[in-house]
C-alpha positions in Angstrom: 80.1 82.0 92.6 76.4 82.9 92.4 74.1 80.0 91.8 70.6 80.4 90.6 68.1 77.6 90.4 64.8 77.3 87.6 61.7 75.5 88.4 62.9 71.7 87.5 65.7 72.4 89.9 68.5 73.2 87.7 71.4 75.2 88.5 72.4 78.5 86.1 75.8 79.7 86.9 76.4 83.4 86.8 79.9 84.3 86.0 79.7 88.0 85.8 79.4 88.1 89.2 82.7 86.8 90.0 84.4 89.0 87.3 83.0 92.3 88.1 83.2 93.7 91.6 80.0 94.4 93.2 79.0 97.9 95.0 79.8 96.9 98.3 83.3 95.9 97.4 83.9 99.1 95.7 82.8 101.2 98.9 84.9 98.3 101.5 87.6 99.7 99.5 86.9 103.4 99.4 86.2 103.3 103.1 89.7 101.5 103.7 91.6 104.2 101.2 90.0 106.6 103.2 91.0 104.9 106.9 95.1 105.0 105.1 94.7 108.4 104.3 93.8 109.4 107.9 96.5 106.9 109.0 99.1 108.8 106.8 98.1 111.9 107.8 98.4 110.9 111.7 101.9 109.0 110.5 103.0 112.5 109.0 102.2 114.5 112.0 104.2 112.3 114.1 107.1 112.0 112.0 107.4 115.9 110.9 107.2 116.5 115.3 109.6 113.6 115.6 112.1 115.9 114.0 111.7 119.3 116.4 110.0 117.3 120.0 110.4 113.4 121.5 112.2 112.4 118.4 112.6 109.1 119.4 109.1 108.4 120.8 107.6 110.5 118.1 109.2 108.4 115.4 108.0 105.3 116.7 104.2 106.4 116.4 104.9 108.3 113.1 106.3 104.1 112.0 103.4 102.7 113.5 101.1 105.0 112.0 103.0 104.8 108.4 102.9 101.2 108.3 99.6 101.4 109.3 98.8 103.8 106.2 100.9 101.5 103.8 98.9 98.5 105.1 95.1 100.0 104.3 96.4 101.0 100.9 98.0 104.8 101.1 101.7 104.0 100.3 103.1 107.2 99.2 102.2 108.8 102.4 102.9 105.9 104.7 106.3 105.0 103.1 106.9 108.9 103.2 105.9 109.0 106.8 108.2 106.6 107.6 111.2 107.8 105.8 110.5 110.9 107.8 110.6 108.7 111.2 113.5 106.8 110.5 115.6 109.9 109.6 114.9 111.8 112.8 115.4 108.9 114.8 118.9 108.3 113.2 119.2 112.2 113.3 118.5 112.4 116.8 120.2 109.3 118.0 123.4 110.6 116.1 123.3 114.5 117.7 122.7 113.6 121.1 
């Protein structure tokens, strides 16, 4: 909570501070959107090669990339990304 002080030494509380986010939390959490959406585009490029080259190794980084994605806030494409990796690993483990 923001605190400010008047001349006698008194403390003001400002409570719209703590209600409202300020500009630098808005663009922490544009900037960490953006770092999922790079994550879940990496996680989708591994799991869409995951099901034609190295399926199994492929699928691990496309997981690790996904949950990556899902963690900084892009779920759709990390959760999709990892669907994708699961079911080429499961594909690939069953064919071969």
């Amino acid at each position: 909570m923001k605190r400010l002080r008047t001349k006698n030494n008194d403390t003001l509380e400002e409570y719209a501070y703590d209600l409202t986010p300020g500009v630098k939390d808005i663009y922490r959490a544009d900037k960490a959107l953006r770092s999922g959406m790079i994550y879940g585009l990496l996680a989708i490029f591994f799991s869409l090669l995951a099901l034609f080259l190295f399926p199994l190794i492929s699928g691990i980084v496309g997981i690790f990339f996904g949950y990556r994605a899902v963690s900084y806030g892009a779920r759709v494409i990390g959760f999709t990304a990892i669907g994708f990796s699961i079911f080429s690993i499961i594909v690939s483990l069953v064919l071969i």
